[in-house]
C-alpha positions, 0 to 999 in steps of 0.5 A, a space after each residue: 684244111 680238114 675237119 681233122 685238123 680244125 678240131 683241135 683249133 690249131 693248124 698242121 702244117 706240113 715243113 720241107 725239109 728237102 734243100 733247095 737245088 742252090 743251097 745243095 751246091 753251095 753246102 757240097 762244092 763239086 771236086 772238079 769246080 773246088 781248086 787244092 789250096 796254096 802252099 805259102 812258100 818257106 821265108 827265105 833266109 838270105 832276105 834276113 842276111 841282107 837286111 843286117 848287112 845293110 844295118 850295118 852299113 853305116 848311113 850318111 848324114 846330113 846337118 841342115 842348118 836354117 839360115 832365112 826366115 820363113 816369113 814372106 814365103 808360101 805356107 808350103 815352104 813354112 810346112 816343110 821347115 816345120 817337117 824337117 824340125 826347123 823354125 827359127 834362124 840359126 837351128 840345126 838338125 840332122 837327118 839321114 841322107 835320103 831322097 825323102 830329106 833332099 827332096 824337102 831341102 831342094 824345096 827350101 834351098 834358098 832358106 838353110 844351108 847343108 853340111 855333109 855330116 859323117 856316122 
């Protein structure tokens, strides 16, 4: 320090206001490095058309019906009545058709019965 800058009792202190080289290449990305963004493509229309096509499909059914109880069997098999909406002997549901259902159903196929339901 210098007896010019104590005389005041404050000190100067001289700020760099230069950037460092990383902050510079992280402010101005070089054209050759930068990529063009993406263009996202238009939505296809004909995905649309196939959709109400098949909403229009009419979907099978199928009426599940519970014909044993569920007392003396795994907590598994009880879960899956509990999901398919069943519980007590003599209740029906009905549900769509699907892998999902059939899959539930061959899990406890020794407790319900299975009606093919129309509409």
């Amino acid at each position: 320090m210098t007896a010019e800058e104590k005389t005041n009792g404050v000190e100067e202190v001289e700020v760099d206001t230069t950037e460092a080289p990383a902050e510079k290449a992280a402010a101005e990305p070089d054209a050759a490095d930068s990529k063009p963004a993406a263009k996202k493509a238009p939505a296809k229309k004909k995905a649309a058309s196939k959709k109400k096509a098949a909403s229009k499909k009419k979907t099978s059914m199928i009426k599940i019906t519970q014909v044993k109880s569920g007392i003396g069997y795994q907590g598994r098999q009880k879960k899956v009545l509990a999901g398919l909406g069943l519980g007590k002997i003599g209740r029906s549901v009905t549900r769509k058709d699907d892998a999902c259902i059939r899959g539930m159903v061959a899990k406890i196929s020794h407790l319900v019965t299975v009606e093919t339901v129309e509409g």
